[in-house]
N, C-alpha and C positions, 0 to 999 in steps of 0.2 A: 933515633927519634923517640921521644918521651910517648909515655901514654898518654897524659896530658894533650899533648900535641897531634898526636892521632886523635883524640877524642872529640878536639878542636876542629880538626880537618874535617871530620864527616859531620859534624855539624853545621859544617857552610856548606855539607852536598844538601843536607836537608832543609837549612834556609833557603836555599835557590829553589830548592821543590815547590814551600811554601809560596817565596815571591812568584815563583811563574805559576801555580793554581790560583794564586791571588788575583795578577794580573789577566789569565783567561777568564776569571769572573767577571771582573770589572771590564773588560772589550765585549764579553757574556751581555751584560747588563746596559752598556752606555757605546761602545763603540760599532756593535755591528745591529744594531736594533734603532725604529725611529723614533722620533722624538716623542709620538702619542704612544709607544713601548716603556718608554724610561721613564715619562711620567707614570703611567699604569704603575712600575715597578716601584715609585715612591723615590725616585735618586735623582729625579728633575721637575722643577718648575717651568710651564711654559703657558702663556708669556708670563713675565713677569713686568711689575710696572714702578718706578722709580718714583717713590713719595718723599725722600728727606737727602740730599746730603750734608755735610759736615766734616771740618776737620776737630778731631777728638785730641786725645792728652798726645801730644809732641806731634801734633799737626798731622798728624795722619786722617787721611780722609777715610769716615765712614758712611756707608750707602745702607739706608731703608729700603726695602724691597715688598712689595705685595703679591701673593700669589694670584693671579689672573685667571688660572685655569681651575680645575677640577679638585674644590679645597674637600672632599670628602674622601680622597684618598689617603690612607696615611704613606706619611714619607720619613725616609732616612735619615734626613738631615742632622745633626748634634752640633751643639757648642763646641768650636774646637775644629771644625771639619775644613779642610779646604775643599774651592769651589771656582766653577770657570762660568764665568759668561759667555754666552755666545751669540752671535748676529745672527737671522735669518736665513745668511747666505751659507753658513758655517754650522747648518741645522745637523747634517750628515759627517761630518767630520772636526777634524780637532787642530785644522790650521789656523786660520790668519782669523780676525776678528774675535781675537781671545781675550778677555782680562779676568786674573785671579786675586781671591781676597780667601780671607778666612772668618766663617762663623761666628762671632760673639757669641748671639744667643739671639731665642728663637718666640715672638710672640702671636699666636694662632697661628696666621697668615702672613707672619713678619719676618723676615730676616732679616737681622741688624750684622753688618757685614765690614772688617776693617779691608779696604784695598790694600794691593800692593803698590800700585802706584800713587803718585800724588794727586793726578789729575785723570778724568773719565775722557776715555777717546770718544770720540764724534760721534763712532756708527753706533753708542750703547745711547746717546742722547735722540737718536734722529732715523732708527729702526725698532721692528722689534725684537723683544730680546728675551734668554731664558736660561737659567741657571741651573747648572747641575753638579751631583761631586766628581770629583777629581782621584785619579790612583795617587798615593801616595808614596811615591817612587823615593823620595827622602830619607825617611825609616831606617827600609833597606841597605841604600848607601852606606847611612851610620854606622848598620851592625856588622855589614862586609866589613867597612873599615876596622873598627873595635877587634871581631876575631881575628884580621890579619897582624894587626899589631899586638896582638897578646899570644897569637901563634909562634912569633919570631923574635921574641923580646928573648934577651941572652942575657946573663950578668947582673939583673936588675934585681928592683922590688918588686917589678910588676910580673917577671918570671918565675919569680918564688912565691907571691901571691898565686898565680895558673897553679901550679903545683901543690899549693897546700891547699889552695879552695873546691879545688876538685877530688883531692881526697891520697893525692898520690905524697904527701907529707904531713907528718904531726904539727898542727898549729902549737902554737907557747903560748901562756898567761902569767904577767905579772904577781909577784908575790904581795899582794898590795891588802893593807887590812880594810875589812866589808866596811862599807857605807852602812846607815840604817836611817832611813828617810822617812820621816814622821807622813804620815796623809797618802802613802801607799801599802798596799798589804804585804805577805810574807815573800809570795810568790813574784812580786812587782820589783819589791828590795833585791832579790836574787838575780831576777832577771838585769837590773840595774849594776850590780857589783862584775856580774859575771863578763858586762859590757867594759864596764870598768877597768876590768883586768885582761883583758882579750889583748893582744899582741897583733894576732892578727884580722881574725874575725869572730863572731858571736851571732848568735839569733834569737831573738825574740820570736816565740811562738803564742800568737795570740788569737785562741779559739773566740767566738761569736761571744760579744759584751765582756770581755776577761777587761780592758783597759789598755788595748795595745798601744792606742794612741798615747796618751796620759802617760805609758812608761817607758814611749817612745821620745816623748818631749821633755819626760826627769832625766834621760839618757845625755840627751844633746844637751840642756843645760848644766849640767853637772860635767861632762866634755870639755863644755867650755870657761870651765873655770882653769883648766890648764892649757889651753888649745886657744888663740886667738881667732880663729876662724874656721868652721865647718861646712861641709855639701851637702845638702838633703836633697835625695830622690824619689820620686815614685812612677811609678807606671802610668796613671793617668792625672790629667791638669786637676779632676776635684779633688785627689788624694794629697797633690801638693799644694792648692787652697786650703786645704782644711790643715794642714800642718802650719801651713804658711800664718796664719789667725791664730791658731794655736801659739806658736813660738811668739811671735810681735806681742798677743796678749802675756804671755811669763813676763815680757820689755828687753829681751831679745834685739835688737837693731838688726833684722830678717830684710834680705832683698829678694824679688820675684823677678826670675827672669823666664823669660819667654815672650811671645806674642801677644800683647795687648789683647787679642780676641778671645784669648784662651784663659783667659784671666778674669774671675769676677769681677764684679763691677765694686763689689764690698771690697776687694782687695787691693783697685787698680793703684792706690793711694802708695802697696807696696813695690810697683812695680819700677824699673827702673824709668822709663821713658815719666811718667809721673814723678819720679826723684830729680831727675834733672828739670823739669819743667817748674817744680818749686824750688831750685836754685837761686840763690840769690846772684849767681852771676846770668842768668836766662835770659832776662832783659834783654841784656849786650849781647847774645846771640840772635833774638829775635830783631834786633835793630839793626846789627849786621848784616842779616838775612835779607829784611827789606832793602837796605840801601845796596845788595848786588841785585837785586828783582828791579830795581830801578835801574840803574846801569843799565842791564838785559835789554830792558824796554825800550831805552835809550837808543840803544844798539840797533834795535829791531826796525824803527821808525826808519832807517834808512832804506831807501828803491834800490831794486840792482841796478838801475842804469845811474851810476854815481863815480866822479873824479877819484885820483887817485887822495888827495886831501879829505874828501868823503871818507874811504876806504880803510886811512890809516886812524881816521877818529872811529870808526865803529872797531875798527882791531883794537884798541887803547881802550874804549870802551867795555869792551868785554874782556878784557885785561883784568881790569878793575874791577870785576862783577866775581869773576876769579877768584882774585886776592883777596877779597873780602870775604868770599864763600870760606876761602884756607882759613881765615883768622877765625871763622868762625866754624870751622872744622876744629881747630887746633883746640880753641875755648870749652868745648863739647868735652874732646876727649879728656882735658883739664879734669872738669868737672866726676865725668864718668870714671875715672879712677880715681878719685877722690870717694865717689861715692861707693865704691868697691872696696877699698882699703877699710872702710870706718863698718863696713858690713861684717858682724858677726857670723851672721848663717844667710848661705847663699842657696835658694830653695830652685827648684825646678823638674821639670819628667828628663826622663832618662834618653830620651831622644834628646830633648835641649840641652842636656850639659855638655854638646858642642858648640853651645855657644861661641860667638867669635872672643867674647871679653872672657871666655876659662880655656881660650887658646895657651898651650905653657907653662898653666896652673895649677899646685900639688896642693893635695889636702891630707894634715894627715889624720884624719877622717872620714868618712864617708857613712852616710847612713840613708839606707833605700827602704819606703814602705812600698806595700803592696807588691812583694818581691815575689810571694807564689803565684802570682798573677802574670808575672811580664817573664816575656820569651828571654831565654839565657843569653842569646846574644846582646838584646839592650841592655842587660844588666852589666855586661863588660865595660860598655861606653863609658859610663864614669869609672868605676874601678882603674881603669887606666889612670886615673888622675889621682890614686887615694895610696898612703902608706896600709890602711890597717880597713876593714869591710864591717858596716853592723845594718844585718839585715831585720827586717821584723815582716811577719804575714804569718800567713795558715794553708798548707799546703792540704789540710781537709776538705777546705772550700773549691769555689771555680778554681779551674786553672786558666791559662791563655787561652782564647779563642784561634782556634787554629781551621785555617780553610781546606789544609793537604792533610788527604785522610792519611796518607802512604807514610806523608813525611811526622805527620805526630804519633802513629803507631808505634816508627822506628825508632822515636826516640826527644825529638823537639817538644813533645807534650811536657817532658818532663824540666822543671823549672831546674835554675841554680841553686835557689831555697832548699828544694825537697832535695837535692842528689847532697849538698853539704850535710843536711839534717841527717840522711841516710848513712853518710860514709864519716861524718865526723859528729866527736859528741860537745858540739860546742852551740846545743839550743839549749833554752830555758823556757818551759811553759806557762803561761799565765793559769792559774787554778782558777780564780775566785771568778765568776760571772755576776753581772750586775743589772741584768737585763732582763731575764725571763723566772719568769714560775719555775720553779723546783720539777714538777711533773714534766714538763715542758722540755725543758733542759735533758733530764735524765735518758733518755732512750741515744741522744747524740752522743752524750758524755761516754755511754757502754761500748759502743761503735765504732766511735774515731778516736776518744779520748784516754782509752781504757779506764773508764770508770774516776779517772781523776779531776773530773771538774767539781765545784761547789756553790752550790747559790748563797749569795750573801745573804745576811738578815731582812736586809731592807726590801728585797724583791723575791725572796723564798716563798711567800703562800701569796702571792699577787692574784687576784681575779677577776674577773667586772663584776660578778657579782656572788654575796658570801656562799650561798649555796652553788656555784657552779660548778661543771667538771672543768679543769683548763686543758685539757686532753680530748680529746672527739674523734673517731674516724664512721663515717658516716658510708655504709656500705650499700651500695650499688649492686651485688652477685644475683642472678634472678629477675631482676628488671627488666631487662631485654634494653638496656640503656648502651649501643653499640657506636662504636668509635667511625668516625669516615674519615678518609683521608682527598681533602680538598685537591681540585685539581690542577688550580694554576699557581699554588703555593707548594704543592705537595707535603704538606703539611697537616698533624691532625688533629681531629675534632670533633667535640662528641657535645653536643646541643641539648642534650636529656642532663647530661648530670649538669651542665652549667644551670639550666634553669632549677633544678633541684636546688644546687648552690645557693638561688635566691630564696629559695624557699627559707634553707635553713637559716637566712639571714632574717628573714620577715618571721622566725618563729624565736628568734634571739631580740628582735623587737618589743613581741608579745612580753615574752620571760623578762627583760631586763627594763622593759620602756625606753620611749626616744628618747628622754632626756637621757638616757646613762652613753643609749648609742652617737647621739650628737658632741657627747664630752669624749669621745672617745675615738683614737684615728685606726682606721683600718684597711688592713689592707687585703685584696683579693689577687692570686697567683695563680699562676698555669704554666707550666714546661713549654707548652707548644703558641706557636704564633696565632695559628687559625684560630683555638679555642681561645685566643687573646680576643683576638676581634669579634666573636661569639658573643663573651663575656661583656664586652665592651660595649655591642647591639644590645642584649639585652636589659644590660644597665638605662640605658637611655628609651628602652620603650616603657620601662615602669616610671612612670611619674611618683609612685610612691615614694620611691629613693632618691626623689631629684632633693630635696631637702638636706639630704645626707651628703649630696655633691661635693661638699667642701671636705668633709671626711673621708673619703674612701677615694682609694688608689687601686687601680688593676694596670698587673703588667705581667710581665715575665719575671720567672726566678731571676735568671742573671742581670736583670734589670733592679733589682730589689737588693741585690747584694752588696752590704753595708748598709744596708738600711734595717727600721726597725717600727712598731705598730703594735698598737695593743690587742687588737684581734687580726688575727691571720685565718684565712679562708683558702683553701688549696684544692684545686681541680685537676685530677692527675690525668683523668681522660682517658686512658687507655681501656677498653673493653673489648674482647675478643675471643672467641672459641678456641686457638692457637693459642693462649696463653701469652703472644708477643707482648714485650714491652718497650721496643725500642730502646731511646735514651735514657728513660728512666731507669734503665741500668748503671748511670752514672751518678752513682749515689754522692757524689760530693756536692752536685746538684740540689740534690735531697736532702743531703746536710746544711745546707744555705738557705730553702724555703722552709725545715721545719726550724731553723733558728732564729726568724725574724720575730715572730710573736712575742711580748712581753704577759701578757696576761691571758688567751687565750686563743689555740692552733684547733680548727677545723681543717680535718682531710676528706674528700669526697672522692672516694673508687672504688673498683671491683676488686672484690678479695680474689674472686677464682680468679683474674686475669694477673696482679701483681703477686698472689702468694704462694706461687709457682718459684717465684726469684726469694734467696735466701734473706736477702738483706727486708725487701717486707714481710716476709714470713716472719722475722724476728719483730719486728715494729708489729705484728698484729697481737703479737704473743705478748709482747709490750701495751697493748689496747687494751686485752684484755686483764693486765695484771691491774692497769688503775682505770677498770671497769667503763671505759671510756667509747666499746663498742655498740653501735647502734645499727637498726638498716632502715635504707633507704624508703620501706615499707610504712615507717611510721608517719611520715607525710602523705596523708593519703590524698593530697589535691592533684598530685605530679600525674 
């Protein structure tokens, strides 16, 4: 047995770790607790109440939904999510009076919802009823499959692929002379070529604003100037929206597959169920379709107490309703391989590329963004179907979210990005950033980057305003400003320095004036959930700031990740005579909220509690070199 294949194997003992700590969360959360529990917890609606239906692009029916109950709770819900209804009767368990659909997207109190079925059963019309998420048992499935056929594959490409991507063989590259591509920089072109000539695989390594995207989309076009058709992957549906936009606008002819729900509504236009609906043979389906729905009908009108003449007209009857259904099954799949054939680049997340239409289908491409973000085994999923791998992400950043402490310890933590980056030298790092202030930039560059990043021209002395520092850490030691750890979140929070927090907003007010603040988006972070919600009361008892409401964003680090804002406000929270700091020990964390800021990063915490740990001791040391430390003292309203 290969190492490869050992290494293979105990990664499906630590998947299974992960799905069963997954699945006792979710029985945790939804199965063994009652409905006034799971709503508390934010993972159900109850009641909810039926305000729209509709059938949507290829007649799928969508359902409107109004929260009924308790809208000041926050809840979990996401675009993307599957979800089960349930009857009254079916309030304690997950039998009979079920129907599921999936998420679109989500408006205050709204969920706009694609069903799985055509039609709403009786008892969601004629009881009440309430919505909640669902395990996603599917996923899983995938990735068991994916490692056992990449486990036992002999003789192949896909065997010699296992083997060189995990590091137990030297990949090859073509002797092919450089490209040089006007409109990207040195480091963009490099990373381009290198792609270029990869045999079997290559990485893009794209630190915070470098252009990962941008020379991930010069990548796949350039691809396909020799290559009649490509797969682009990613880990989540926005990262393959925004690709998806991306490629169509180069004029690309991009197909989106997936689920209608999961799919912008900017995009649905790419999607296939929308391709086949502007067919010009569609018509003839939908006329098809009516004339067996009549037939049916036809059929139906008949009593059971009826002759055997009776009998044989409703059997011919629905004969007929049949045949036509076939010809207009047959007409569909006409169409839909039509519309696959003339697709240059077939986009989708890495769970979807089992699609049923890439059943049998090789690529000899493949290219996955947000690859240090997604578990190793989804990344196998497509690779199954690819001659040659080109991944792109930043394994500095988050990684997976992972529920099993046991199973990411051992090893599932760790992406297929970062173990190729590590054991093989076939990445290329993006240099140039285009995003942030020079100052800004610099402390992550030293950290993660070894000192190799560089701020372009265009956004090197960025600031809101000319005299400002764009660097600030705003210290808390001495205040007596002390963390608590909430009780039915367990989670923690510290309510002194978040009001500080507004302080130093309402004094960047004073300094800059509203007009600079109203031109300007911003964002406000915190590690932890509790002091999200903290932050988020607070916000909404100052009237002051409601003005500013369109501007400013408070969430979570990993919620902000890819994203970006011209001031960043960060609440680290932790204060403590123990010196703990929990997660903020996970500095790649830390590398994600101190890289969103374009023009100016405000940090508010205790120095004795975080500069105990190495990595802020170095960032204070860094405060102090572009003079950017202040305390908490100097607000003397707090």
């Amino acid at each position: 047995m290969s190492k490869a294949i050992e290494e293979l194997k105990n990664l499906e003992v630590l998947l299974k770790q992960e799905q069963n700590e997954d699945r006792e969360e979710y029985n945790r959360k939804v199965l063994s607790v009652t409905v006034k529990d799971r709503v508390a917890q934010g993972i159900c609606w109850s009641p909810v109440y039926i305000r729209r239906q509709y059938y949507g692009t290829a007649e799928r029916l969508i359902l409107e939904v109004e929260n009924g109950g308790n809208k000041e709770i926050e809840h979990a819900f996401q675009s993307g999510s599957v979800v089960s209804f349930f009857g009254q009767s079916s309030f304690h368990s997950e039998g009979s009076n079920q129907a599921h659909g999936v998420i679109n997207y989500i408006k205050k109190d709204i969920l706009v919802i694609t069903m799985n079925d055509d039609e709403l059963p009786d008892w969601m019309t004629e009881n009440r009823i309430g919505v909640q998420l669902m395990f996603d048992e599917g996923s899983y499935k995938e990735m068991f499959n994916a490692l056992k056929r990449v486990r036992k594959a002999e003789n192949s490409r896909l065997a010699e692929l296992r083997e060189i991507l995990l590091g137990y063989q030297k990949p090859e590259f073509h002797q092919i002379k450089p490209l040089e591509i006007p409109g990207i920089n040195s480091s963009q072109n490099s990373a381009l070529n290198k792609i270029i000539q990869a045999k079997d695989i290559a990485l893009i390594h794209g630190p915070p604003g470098t252009g990962k995207t941008t020379t991930l989309v010069e990548a796949i076009y350039q691809t396909l100037k020799k290559e009649t058709q490509v797969l682009v992957c990613a880990q989540s549906n926005a990262a393959v929206d925004l690709l998806t936009e991306k490629l169509s606008d180069r004029g690309l002819a991009t197909m989106r597959l997936g689920h209608p729900a999961r799919v912008t509504e900017k995009l649905s236009h790419l999607t296939l169920d929308a391709r086949i609906a502007e067919h010009e043979s569609y018509r003839e389906i939908k006329k098809l379709r009516k004339q067996a729905q009549e037939y049916r009908r036809m059929a139906q009108k008949y009593k059971r107490n009826f002759g055997r003449s009776e009998r044989e007209q409703r059997k011919l009857l629905f004969q007929e309703a049949h045949n036509i259904l076939n010809q207009a099954d047959m007409l569909e799949h006409y169409i839909t391989n039509d519309l696959m054939a003339k697709s240059q680049v077939i986009t989708c997340t890495l769970v979807g590329s089992e699609h049923y239409l890439l059943k049998g289908m090789t690529f000899s491409t493949l290219f996955i963004d947000e690859a240090a973000q997604a578990l190793e085994p989804a990344c196998w999923i497509p690779i199954i179907k690819a001659e040659r791998v080109i991944m792109a992400g930043d394994h500095c950043q988050l990684p997976p979210t992972i529920k099993s402490f046991q199973a990411g310890r051992a090893g599932l933590n760790e992406t297929l990005f970062e173990k190729i980056a590590k054991r093989l030298s076939v990445d290329t790092m993006l240099a140039v950033q285009y995003r942030m202030n020079e100052e800004i930039m610099n402390f992550s560059s030293q950290e993660f980057y070894k000192g190799n990043l560089e701020a372009s021209t265009v956004n090197k002395a960025w600031k809101v305003h000319p005299e400002d520092r764009p660097v600030e850490f705003i210290d808390t030691a001495g205040c007596g400003f002390m963390e608590h750890v909430e009780k039915e979140s367990r989670s923690t929070a510290n309510r002194d320095e978040g009001n500080l927090l507004f302080l130093v907003l309402e004094e960047m007010e004073t300094h800059y004036g509203i007009k600079v603040l109203k031109s300007s988006s911003i964002g406000i972070i915190t590690p932890y959930k509790a002091q999200l919600h903290i932050l988020r009361e607070l916000f909404e008892e100052k009237p002051y700031y409601q003005e500013l409401k369109e501007n400013i964003s408070i969430n979570t680090v990993d919620a902000f990740q890819g994203q970006e804002r011209d001031i960043i406000l960060i609440s680290l929270v932790r204060s403590n005579d123990k010196g703990e700091i929990g997660f903020l020990k996970d500095t790649r964390r830390m590398n994600v909220a101190m890289t969103r800021a374009r023009k100016k990063m405000v940090i508010v915490g205790d120095s004795a509690t975080v500069g105990n740990f190495p990595f802020y001791s170095k960032f204070l040391d860094y405060i102090d070199k572009v003079n950017g430390h202040r305390s908490a003292f100097e607000f003397h309203t707090f």
